[in-house]
C-alpha positions as CSV (number, residue, x, y, z in Angstrom):
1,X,0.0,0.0,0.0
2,X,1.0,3.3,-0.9
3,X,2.2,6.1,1.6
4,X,0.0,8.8,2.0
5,X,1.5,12.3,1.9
6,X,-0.4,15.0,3.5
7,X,0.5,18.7,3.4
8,X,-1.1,20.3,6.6
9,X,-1.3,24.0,5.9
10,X,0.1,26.4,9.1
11,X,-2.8,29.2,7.9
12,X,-5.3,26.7,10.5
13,X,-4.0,23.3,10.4
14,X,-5.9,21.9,8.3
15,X,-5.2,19.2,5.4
16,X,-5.0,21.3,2.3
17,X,-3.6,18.7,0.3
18,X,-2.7,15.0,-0.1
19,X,-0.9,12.7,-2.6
20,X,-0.6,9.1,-2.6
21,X,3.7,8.5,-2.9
22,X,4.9,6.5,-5.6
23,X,5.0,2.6,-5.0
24,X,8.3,0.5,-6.4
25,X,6.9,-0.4,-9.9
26,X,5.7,3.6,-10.1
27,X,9.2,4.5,-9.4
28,X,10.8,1.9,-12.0
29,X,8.4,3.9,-14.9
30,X,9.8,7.1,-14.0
31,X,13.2,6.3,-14.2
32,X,12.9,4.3,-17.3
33,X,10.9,7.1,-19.4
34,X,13.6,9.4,-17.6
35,X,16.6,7.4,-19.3
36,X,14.7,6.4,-22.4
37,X,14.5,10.4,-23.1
38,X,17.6,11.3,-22.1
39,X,19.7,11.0,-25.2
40,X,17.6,12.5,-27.3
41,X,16.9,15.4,-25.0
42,X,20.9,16.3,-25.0
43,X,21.0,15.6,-28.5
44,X,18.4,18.3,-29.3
45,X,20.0,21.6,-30.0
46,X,21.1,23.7,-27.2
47,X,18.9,27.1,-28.5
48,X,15.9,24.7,-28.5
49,X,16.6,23.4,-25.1
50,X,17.1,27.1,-23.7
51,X,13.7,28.0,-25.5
52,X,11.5,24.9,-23.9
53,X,12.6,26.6,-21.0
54,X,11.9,29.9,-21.2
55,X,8.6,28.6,-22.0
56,X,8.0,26.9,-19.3
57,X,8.9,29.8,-17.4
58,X,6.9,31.7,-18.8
59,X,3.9,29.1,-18.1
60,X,4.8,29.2,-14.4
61,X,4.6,33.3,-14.7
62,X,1.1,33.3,-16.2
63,X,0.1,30.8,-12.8
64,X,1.6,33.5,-10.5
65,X,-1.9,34.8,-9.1
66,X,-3.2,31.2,-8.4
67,X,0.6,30.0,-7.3
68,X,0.9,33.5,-4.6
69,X,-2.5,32.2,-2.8
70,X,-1.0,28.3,-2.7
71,X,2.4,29.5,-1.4
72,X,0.3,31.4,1.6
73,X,-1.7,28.4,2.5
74,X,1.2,25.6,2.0
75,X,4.3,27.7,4.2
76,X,2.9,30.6,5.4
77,X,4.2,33.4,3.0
78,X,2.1,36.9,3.0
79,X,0.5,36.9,-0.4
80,X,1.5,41.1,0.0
81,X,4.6,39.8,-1.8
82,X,3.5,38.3,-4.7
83,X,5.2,35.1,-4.5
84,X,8.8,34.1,-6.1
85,X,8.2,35.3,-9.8
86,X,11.1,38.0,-9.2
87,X,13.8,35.8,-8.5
88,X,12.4,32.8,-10.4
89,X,12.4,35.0,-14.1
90,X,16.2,37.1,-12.5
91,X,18.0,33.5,-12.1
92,X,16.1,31.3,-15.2
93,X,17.1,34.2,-17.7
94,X,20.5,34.8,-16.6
95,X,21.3,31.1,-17.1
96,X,19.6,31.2,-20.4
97,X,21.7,33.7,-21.2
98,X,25.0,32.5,-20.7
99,X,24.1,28.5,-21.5
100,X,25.9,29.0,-25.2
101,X,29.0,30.1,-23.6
102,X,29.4,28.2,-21.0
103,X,28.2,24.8,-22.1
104,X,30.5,25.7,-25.3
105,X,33.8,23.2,-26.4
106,X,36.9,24.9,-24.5
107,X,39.0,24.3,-27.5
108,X,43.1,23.9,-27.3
109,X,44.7,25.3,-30.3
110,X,48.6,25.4,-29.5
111,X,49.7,22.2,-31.1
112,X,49.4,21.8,-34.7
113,X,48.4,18.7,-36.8
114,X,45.5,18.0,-33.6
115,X,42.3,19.1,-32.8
116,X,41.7,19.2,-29.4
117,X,39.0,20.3,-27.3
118,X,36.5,19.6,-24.2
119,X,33.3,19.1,-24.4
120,X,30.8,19.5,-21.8
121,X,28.5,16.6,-21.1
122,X,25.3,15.9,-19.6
123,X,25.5,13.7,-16.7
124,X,22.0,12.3,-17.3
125,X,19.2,11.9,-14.9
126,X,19.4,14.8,-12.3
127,X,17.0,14.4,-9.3
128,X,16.2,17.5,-7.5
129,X,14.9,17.1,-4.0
130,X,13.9,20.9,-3.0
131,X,12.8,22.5,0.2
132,X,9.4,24.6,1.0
133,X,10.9,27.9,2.0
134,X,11.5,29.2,-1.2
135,X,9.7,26.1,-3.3
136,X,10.3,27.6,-6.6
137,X,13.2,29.9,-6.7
138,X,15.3,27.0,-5.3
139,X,14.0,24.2,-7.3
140,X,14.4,26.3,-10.4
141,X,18.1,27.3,-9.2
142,X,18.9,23.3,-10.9
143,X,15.8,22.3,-12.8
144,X,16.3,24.9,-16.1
145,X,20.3,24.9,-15.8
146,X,20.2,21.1,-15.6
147,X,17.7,20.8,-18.4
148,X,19.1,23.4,-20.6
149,X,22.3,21.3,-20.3
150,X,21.1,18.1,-21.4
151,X,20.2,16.4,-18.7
152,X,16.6,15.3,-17.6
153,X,14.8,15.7,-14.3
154,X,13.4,14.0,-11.9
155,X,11.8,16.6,-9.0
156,X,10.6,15.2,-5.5
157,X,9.2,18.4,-3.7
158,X,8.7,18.9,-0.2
159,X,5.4,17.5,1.7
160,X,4.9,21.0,2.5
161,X,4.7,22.0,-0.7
162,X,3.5,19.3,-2.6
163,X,1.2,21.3,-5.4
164,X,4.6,23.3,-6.5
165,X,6.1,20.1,-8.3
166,X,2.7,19.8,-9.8
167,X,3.0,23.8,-10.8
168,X,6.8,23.2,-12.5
169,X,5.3,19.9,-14.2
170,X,2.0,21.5,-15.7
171,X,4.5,24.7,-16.8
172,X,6.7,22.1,-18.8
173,X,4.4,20.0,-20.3
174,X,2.6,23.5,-21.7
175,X,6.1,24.6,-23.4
176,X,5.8,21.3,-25.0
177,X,9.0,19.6,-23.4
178,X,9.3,15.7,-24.3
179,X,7.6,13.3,-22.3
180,X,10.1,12.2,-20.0
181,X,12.5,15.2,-19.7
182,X,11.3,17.0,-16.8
183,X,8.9,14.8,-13.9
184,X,7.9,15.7,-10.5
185,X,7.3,12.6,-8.3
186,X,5.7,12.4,-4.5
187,X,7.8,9.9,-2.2
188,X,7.8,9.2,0.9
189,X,11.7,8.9,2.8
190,X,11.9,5.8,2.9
191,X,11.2,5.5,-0.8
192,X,13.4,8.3,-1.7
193,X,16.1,6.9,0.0
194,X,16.0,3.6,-1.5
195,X,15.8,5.5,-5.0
196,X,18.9,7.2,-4.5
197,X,20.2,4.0,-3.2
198,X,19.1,1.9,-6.4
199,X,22.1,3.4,-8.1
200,X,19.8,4.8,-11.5
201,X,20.8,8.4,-10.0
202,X,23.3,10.3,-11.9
203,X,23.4,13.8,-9.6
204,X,21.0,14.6,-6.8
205,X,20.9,18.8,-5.8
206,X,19.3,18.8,-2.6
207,X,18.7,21.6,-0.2
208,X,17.6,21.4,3.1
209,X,19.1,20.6,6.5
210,X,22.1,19.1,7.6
211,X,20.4,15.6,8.8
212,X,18.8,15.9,5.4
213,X,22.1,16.2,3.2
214,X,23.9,13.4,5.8
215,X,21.1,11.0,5.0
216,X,21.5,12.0,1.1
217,X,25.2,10.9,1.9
218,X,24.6,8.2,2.7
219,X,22.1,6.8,0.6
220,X,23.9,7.4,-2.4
221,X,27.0,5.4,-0.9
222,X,28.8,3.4,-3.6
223,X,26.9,4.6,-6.2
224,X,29.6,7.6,-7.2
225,X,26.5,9.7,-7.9
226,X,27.5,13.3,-7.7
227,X,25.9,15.8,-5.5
228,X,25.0,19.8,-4.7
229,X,24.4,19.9,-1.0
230,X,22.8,23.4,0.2
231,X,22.4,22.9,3.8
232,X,22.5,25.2,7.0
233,X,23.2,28.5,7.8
234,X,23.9,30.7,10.4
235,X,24.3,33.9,8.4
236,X,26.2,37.1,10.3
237,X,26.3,40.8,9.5
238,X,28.9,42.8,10.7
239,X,28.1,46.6,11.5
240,X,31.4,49.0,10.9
241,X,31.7,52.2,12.8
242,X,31.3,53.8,9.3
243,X,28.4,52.3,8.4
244,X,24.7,54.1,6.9
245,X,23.0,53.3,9.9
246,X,19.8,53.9,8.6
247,X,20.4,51.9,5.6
248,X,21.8,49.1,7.5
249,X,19.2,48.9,10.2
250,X,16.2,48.6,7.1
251,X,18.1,46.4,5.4
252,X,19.1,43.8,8.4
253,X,15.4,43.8,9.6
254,X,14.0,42.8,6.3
255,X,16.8,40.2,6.0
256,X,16.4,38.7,9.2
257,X,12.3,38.5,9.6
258,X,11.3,38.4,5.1
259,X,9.5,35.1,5.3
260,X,9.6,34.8,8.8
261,X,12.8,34.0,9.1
262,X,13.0,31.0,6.8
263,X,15.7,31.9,4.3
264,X,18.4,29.9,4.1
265,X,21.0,33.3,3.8
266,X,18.4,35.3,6.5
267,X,20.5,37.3,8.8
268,X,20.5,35.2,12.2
269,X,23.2,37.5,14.0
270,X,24.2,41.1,14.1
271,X,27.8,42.0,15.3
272,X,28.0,46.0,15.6
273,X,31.0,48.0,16.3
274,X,31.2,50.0,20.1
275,X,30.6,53.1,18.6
276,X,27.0,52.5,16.5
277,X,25.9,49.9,18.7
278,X,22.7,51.8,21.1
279,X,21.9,53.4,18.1
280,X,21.7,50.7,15.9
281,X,19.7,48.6,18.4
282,X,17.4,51.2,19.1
283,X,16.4,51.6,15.1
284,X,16.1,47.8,14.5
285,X,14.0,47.2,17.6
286,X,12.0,50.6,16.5
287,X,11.3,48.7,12.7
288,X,10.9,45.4,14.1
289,X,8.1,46.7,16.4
290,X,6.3,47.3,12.9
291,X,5.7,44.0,11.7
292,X,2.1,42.8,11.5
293,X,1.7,39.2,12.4
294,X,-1.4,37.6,11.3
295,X,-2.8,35.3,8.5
296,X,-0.8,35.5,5.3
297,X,-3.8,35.2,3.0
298,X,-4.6,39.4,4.4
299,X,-2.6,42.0,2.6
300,X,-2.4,43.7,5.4
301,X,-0.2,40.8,6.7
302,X,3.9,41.5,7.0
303,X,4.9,38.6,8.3
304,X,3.0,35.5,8.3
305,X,2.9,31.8,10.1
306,X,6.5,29.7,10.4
307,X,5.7,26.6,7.7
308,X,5.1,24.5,11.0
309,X,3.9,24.4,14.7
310,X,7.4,22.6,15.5
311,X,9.9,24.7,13.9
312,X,7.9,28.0,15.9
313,X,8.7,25.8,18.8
314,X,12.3,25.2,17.9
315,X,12.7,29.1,18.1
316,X,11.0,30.0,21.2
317,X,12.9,27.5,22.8
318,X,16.1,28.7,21.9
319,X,15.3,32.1,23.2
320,X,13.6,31.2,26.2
321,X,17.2,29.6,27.0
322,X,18.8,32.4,25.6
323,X,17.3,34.6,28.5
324,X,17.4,32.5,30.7
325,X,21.3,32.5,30.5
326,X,21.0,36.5,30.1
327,X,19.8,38.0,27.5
328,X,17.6,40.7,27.1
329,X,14.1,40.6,24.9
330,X,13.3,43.7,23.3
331,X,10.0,42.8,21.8
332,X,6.8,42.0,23.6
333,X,5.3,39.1,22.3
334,X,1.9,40.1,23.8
335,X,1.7,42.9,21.4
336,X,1.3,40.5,18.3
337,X,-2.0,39.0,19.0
338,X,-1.5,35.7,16.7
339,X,1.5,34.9,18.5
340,X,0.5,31.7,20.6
341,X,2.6,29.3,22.1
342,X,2.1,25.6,20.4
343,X,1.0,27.4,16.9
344,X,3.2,28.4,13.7
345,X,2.3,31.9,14.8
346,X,5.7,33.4,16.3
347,X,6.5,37.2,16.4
348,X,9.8,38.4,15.4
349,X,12.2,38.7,18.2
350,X,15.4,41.3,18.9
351,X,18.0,39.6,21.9
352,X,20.8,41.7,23.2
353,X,23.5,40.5,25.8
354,X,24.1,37.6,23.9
355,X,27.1,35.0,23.7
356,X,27.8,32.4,21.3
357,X,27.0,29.8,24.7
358,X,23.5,30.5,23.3
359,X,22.1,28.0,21.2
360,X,20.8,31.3,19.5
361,X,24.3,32.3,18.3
362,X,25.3,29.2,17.3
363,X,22.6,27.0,15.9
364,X,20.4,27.6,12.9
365,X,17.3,29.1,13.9
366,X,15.4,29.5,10.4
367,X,12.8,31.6,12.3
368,X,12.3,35.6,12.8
369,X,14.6,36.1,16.0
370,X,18.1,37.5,15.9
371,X,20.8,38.0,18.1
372,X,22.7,41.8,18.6
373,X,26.2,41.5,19.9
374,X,28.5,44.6,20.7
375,X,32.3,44.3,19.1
376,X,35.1,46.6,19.7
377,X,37.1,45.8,16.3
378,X,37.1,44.0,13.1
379,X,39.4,41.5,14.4
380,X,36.7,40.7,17.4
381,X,33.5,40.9,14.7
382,X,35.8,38.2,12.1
383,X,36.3,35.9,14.7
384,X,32.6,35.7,16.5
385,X,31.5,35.8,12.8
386,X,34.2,32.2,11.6
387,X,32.5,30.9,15.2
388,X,30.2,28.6,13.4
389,X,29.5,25.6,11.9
390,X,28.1,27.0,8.6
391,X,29.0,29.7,6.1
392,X,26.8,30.0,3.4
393,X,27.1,34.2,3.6
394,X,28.1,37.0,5.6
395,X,27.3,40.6,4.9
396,X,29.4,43.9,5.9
397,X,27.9,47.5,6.3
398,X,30.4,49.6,5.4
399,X,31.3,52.5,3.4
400,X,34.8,51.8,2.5
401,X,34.8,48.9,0.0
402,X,38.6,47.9,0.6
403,X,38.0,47.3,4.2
404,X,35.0,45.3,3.3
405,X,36.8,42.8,0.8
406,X,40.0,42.8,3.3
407,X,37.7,41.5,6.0
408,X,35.6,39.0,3.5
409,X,39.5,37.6,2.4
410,X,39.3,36.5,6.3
411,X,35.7,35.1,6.4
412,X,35.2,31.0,6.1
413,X,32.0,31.5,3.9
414,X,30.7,31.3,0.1
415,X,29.4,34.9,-0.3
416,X,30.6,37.9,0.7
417,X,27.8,40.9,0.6
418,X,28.9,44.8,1.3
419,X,26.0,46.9,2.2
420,X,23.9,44.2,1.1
421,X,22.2,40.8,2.3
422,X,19.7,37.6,2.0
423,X,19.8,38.1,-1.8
424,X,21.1,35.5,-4.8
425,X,23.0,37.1,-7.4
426,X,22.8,34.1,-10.3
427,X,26.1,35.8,-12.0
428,X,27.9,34.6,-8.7
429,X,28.2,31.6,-7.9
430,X,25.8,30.0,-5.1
431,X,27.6,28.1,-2.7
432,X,28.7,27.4,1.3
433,X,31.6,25.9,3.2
434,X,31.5,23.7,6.2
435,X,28.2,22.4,7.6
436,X,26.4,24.4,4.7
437,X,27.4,21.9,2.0
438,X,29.1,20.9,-1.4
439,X,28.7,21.8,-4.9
440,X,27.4,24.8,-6.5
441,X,24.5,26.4,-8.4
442,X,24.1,29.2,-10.7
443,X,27.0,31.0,-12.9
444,X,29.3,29.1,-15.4
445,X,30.3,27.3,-12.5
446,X,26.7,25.8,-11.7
447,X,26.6,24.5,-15.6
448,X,30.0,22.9,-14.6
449,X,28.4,20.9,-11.7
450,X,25.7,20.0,-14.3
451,X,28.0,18.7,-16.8
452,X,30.9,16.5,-16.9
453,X,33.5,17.0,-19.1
454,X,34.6,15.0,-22.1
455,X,38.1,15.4,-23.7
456,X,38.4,14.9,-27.7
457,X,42.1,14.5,-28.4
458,X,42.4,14.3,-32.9
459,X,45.5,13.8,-34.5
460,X,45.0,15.1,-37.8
461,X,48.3,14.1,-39.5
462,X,50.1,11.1,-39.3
């Protein structure tokens, strides 16, 4: 008997969807039509490939009114915000853009009488297992590079947001991809696992959390699949004596609290030179007291419910330990009427006189608290911002750009911002050290973790 898969939306609790998960012999037909299409997906031109997809995209765009209402009910998001269609269109047309040149032969003309070049190869069937914070955005970031590269694609969405695999698959089959290229599956863990297990898996791009991409591990053991792990995160922000205050405090309260809190580069700690630090406090407790907590489906609605009852709980745990061990609230909760202990409903929280002994400093939150610690120099800010298992970003408000890249030389992470944060650039590339993972998506170099090369060595006289 098949699994049932129930999405229980955090607007009331209730089930607002359910799909039955794939049984073995279900499985088996996917990846059969998957590698039965394959070949002749890479062997259709690369413009053609690039244009299916832009199609699709544009499918996706035209469901964006429907799509903003589903995100609200499935994980919370205020439909204010109109959904992921930004960041979706920024990142799908930049890699459309550069596909020719970076997918193109690197060629090696310094030795006459040969013809020698490297070509870049699909690596065949690419499973993408995405998360619900950003369902579409982060999926997207490896199903159009992956497909525009040759390779097809096999989604398995998150159970909280089950009807966005469905979205990406309706989108696809309208551009008129090939049956086969592009499907979006519903498993259950056990049956994921024992499909990444089976070996039929050429790359698996997974983001999520760190138990999530150790289990990936280790179901793809001795298969030499290859993998993009996008994991944790624990992002910092370091406030420099010079910095726009202003600027900086608007900035660091939107990317701390946009989507409650659940963004995988959200701002979880604040480090703010001696000089700027009362001030600084003062403005972002001033803009956080601003926030209007409530059901995400009113436009009136700035910040909505966390996806689930248990990660809210995760979060007011940490900072009820947090001040218990000293630190100081600056928020009270029972101004934000939704906020209710044992729902998803959790109002954004400021702590000062904070250490990294707090599980708050230290541990991913994924939520809408932060943590505001005092530093007396750069060298103090670097090393409270290295203390950490995770580096995915960091960001540094500053206005002297020389400092800012001199500091970022001495940061363990995969982005450096300046006077910026919580944002994907798809010209950069998109990836984290430590705890936050392997591999890497967008730019040339996510094509190149899509792709495996293949060296043609001719001699042409002899």
């Amino acid at each position: 008997m098949s699994d049932t898969i129930k999405l229980i939306s955090p607007v009331d609790g209730s089930v607002y969807a359910e799909r039955a998960a794939l049984d073995a012999v279900a499985v088996e037909r996917v990846v059969t039509a998957a590698r039965s299409a394959q070949a002749g997906w890479a062997a259709t031109p690369l413009a053609t490939r690039v244009d299916l997809c832009l199609k699709a995209l544009d499918a996706l765009l035209a469901m964006n009114d429907d799509i903003v209402t589903e995100l609200a009910w499935q994980m919370g998001r205020p439909v204010r915000y109109g959904g992921e269609k930004g960041g979706l269109t920024e990142r799908t047309r930049y890699m459309a853009s550069i596909a020719e040149s970076a997918l193109a032969n690197i060629e090696r003309n310094d030795r006459p009488g040969f013809k020698r070049y490297l070509k870049m190869e699909p690596l065949g069937i690419v499973m993408v297992i995405a998360p619900w914070n950003y369902p579409f955005m982060t999926a997207g970031n490896a199903i159009f590079p992956a497909l525009m590269a040759g390779n097809v694609v096999i989604l398995k969405h998150a159970a909280q947001t089950l009807l966005v695999g469905e979205r990406f698959a309706a989108a696809f089959e309208k551009a008129g991809l090939p049956k086969g290229v592009f499907q979006n599956i519903v498993l259950s863990h056990d049956g994921t696992e024992k499909l990444l297990g089976s070996g039929v898996i050429d790359h698996v791009n997974f983001t999520g959390s760190v138990a999530g991409g150790k289990a990936i591990e280790r179901a793809l053991a001795g298969t030499f699949a290859t993998m993009g792990l996008e994991l944790g995160g624990k992002d910092p922000a370091y406030v420099m004596a010079d910095a726009d205050l202003d600027y900086a405090v608007a900035n660091l309260v939107d990317g701390a609290f946009f989507n409650s809190g659940q963004c995988c580069c959200g701002i979880e700690r604040i480090y703010v030179h001696e000089s700027r630090y009362d001030a600084f406090v003062d403005g972002f407790v001033a803009m956080t007291r601003d926030y209007k907590l409530g059901n995400p489906l009113d436009p009136e609605t700035t910040i909505g419910p966390m996806a689930q009852t248990r990660f809210a709980t995760w979060v007011r745990e940490q900072t009820e330990e947090a001040i218990r061990k000293g630190a100081k609230a600056h928020i009270d909760m029972s101004a934000f009427a939704m906020d209710k202990a044992g729902t998803p409903y959790l109002a954004p929280q400021v702590l000062t006189n904070v250490n990294h002994q707090m599980s708050v400093m230290r541990e991913e939150s994924f939520g809408p608290v932060v943590g505001i610690m005092k530093v007396k120099d750069d060298a103090e800010a670097i090393q409270l911002m290295n203390d950490s298992p995770y580096g995915l970003t960091a960001s540094i408000w500053t206005e002297d750009a020389v400092a800012a890249e001199k500091i970022g030389h001495q940061i363990d992470t995969g982005t450096v911002f300046m006077n910026r944060c919580d944002y994907v650039d798809p010209g950069l590339v998109w990836t984290g050290v430590k705890d936050t993972g392997k591999g890497a998506a967008l730019s040339e170099v996510g094509f190149a973790n899509l792709t495996r090369p293949k060296s043609y060595h001719l001699r042409l006289e002899h």
